[in-house]
C-alpha positions, 0 to 999 in steps of 0.5 A: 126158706134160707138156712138158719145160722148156728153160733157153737159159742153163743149155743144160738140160733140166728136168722140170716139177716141178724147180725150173728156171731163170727164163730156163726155156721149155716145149718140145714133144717135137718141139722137144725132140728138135731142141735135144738134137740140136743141143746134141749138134753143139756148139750154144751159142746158142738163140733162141726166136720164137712156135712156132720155135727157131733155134741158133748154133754158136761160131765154131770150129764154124760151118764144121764145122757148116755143111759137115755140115748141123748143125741151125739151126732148128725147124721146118726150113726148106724149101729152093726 
């Protein structure tokens, strides 16, 4: 099964056959999993760095958001 493709400015997903978005990224099923997760929680903001995404949520979510332990990043970080 191929990779699926993500466009950060559309906040979609696309197959890789669809004409996608330039801005569009190949993700893993696992990063997959984690965007649709936190486009779910009202994520609006996805930045991509090597192997990890990390999300944002708008300001009138950020205290929803962290209170409820919304996904912030992939892969999660391992608190000490």
């Amino acid at each position: 099964m191929k990779n699926m493709l993500f466009s950060p400015g559309a906040a979609g997903f696309f197959l890789q056959d669809m004409d996608a978005p330039a801005d569009a990224v190949e993700v893993s099923a696992e990063v997959e999993a984690f965007l649709r997760q936190a486009i779910i929680w009202g994520a609006e903001e996805f930045l991509f760095s090597g192997e990890s995404v990390s999300v944002a949520y708008p300001a009138h979510l950020q205290e929803y958001a962290t209170d409820n332990k919304a996904p912030t990043q992939y892969p999660a970080t391992q608190a000490s």
